[in-house]
N, C-alpha and C positions, 0 to 999 in steps of 0.2 A: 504493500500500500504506500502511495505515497503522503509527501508533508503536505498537511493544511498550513501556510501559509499565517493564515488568519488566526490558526489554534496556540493557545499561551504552551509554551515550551513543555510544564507538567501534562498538559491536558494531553499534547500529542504524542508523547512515552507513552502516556494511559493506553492514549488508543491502538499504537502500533503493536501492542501485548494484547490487546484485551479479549482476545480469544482465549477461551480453557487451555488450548494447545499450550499454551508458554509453561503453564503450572504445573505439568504431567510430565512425568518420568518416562512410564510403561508404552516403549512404539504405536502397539495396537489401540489401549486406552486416549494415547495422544489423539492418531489418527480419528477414532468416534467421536472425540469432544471437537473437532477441529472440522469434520463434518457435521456434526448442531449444529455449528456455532454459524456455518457458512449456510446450511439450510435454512434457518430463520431469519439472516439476513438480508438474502435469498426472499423472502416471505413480506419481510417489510420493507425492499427494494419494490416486490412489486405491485401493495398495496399502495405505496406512496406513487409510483408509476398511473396504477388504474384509476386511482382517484383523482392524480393531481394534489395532493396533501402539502408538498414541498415548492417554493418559486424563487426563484431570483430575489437574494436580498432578504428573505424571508428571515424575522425573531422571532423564537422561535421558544415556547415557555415546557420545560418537560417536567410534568408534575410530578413529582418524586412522594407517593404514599410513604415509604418505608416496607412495600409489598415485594416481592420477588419480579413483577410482573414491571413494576416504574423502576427496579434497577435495571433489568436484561433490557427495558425500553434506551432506555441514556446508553448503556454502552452499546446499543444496535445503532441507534442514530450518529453517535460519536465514530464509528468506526465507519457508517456510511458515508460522513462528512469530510473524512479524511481523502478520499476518492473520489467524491461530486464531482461532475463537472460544472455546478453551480454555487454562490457561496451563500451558506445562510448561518444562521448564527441558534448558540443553544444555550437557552441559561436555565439550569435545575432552579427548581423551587419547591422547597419542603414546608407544611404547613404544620405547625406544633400544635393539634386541637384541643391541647387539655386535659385529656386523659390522665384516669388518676394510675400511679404505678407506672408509666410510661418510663423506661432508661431511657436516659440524658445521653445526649451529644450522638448515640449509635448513628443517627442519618448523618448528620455534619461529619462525623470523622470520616465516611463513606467519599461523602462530598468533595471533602479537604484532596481526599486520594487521585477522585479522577482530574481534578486540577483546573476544571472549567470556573469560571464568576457564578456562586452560588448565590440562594438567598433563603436561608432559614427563619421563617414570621410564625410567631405566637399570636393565637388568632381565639377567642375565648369559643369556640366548636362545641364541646362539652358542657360549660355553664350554659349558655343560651339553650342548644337542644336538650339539657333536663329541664329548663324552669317551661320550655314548649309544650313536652312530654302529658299528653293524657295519660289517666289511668287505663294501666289495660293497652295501652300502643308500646309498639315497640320503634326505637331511637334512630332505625336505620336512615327511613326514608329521610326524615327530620336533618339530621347529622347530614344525607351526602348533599340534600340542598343548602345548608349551611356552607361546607368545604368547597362548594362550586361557588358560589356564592363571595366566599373570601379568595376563591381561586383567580376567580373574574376582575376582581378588584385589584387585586395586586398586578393582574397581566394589564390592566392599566396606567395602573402606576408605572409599572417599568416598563411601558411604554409598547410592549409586542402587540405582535396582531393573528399570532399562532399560539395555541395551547396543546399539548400532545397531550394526552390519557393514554394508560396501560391497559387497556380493555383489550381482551383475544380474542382468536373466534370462538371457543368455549361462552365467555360472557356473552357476545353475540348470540349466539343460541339459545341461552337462558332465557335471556330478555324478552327474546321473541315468544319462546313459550309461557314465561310466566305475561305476559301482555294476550295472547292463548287462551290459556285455561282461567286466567284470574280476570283479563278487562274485555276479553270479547272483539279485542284489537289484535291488526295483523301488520305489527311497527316491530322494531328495535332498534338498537342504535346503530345507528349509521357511520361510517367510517370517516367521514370530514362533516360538519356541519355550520351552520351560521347562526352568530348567538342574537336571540329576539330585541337585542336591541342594535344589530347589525354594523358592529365595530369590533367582530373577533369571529376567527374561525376555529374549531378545533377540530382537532386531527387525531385518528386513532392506527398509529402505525403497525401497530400490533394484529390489526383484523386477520390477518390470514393465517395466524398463528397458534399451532395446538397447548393448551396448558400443558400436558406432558413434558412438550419440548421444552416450554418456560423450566419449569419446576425440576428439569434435570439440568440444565444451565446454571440455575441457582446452585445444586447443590455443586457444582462443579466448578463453581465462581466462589464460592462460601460466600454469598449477599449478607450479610448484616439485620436479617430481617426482624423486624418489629412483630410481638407473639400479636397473635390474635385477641379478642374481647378483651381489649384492654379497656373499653367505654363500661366491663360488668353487667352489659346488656346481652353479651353472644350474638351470634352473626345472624342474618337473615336465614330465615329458615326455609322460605318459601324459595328463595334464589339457592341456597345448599343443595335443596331437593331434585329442582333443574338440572344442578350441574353433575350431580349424582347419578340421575337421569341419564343423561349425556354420554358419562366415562363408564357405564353400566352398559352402553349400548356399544362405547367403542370395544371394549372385550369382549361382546358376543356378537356385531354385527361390524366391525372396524371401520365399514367404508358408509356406515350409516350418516354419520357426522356431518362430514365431507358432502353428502349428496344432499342433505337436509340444506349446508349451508349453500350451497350451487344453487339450491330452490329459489334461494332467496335474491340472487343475481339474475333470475329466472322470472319473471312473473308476468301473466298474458292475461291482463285488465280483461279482455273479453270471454273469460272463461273462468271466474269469479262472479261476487254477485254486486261490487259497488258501482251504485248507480254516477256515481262522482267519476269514477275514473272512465267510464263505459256509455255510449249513449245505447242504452239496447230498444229504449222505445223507437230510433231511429233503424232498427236492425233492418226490416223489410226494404231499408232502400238502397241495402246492397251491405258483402261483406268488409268492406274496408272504413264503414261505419266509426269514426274516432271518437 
């Protein structure tokens, strides 16, 4: 790979290692971490491709959870960046929600490593989404409009006009199903979108990407990750269940996923039943009816 130019001296060491390959002794074990590591980005080469996600000059905000999913994102994009043939710029942003029990510094020391202009903000997530809190509700939904919410604010502040999220196409999947069986809607999240008050785009570079591949990256990267239920609410249960769903199906029907998510790149308004996308009361005046 070659030098980004643009990239601060630590940042571009980072990246010219940042395949598992560097940290592996064992030839064969090399070689499979060094094949991940190029299939997934591989994956978010050609999400950012299909969508158009990345442009000239693009700032570029990559939201760093403390998940397994927002580290492998940073070092996929960091190591795409080094290669571009276009220049865009990346600044992590880690948001400290409050949480009680939370270890101190684990994201920033993370940060400090890869060597890019970070920005760690304490943002009160926690206190507000409990005093929100119904009886009887759980903190999820509450909490991730909160975290989007200060996510938005700060990519204002420092000025970008990109936000990356670490959503895969496992989440992908979920989302559609639980909007399925829970709202009767046939939505999920979309891989680039425009935020409703149309001064930011975000981008999910991750979409064509299996968690499996995420979650053996991490253990192969050793991420720093942040444990889970650290809010002492536990996680969504309705979204667990999905995704459970899903890696249930990849061991019994492996290419199930895969063809589900294609469905979804796939869709022929006139063989469905919404009247919004479909004119069918005009059908009888021919098939090309729009």
């Amino acid at each position: 790979m070659q030098n980004d130019t643009q990239l601060p001296e630590k940042a571009d060491e980072y990246g010219r290692k940042v395949s598992p390959y560097f940290n592996i002794e064992n030839k064969e074990e090399k070689y499979q971490a060094d094949k991940l590591f190029k299939r997934l980005r591989r994956k978010v080469g050609h999400a950012i491709g299909d969508y158009g996600m990345i442009e000239p000059n693009d700032k570029i905000m990559v939201c760093i959870s403390g998940g397994k999913d927002s580290y492998a994102m940073l070092d996929l994009l960091l190591s795409i960046k080094r290669s571009a043939p276009i220049p865009f710029t990346l600044i992590p942003v880690h948001i400290e929600p409050g949480f009680p029990n939370t270890p101190e510094g684990v994201v920033e020391e993370h940060l400090k490593k890869v060597g890019l202009e970070y920005h760690v903000l304490k943002r009160p997530v926690y206190e507000i989404s409990k005093a929100k809190l119904q009886e009887g509700q759980r903190m999820c939904s509450i909490c991730s409009r909160m975290r989007r919410g200060f996510l938005y604010s700060a990519a204002r502040e420092l000025g970008v006009n990109k936000l990356a999220l670490g959503h895969h196409r496992d989440d992908i999947l979920a989302t559609f199903f639980l909007n399925l069986f829970y709202s009767g809607i046939m939505k999920t999240m979309p891989p680039i979108l425009r935020t409703d008050t149309d001064d930011l785009t975000v981008i999910r570079p991750l979409a064509y990407c299996r968690e499996r591949d995420l979650t053996q990256l991490a253990k192969l990267k050793n991420y720093p990750v942040l444990p889970k239920g650290l809010c002492g609410y536990g996680e969504n249960e309705e979204r667990a269940a999905m995704l459970r769903m899903i890696h249930a199906w990849e061991k019994e029907q492996p290419k199930r996923p895969d063809i589900i998510f294609k469905a979804l790149k796939n869709v022929v308004p006139s063989h469905l039943l919404d009247r919004n996308l479909f004119d069918f009361t005009a059908i009888s005046n021919g098939p090309k009816v729009k």
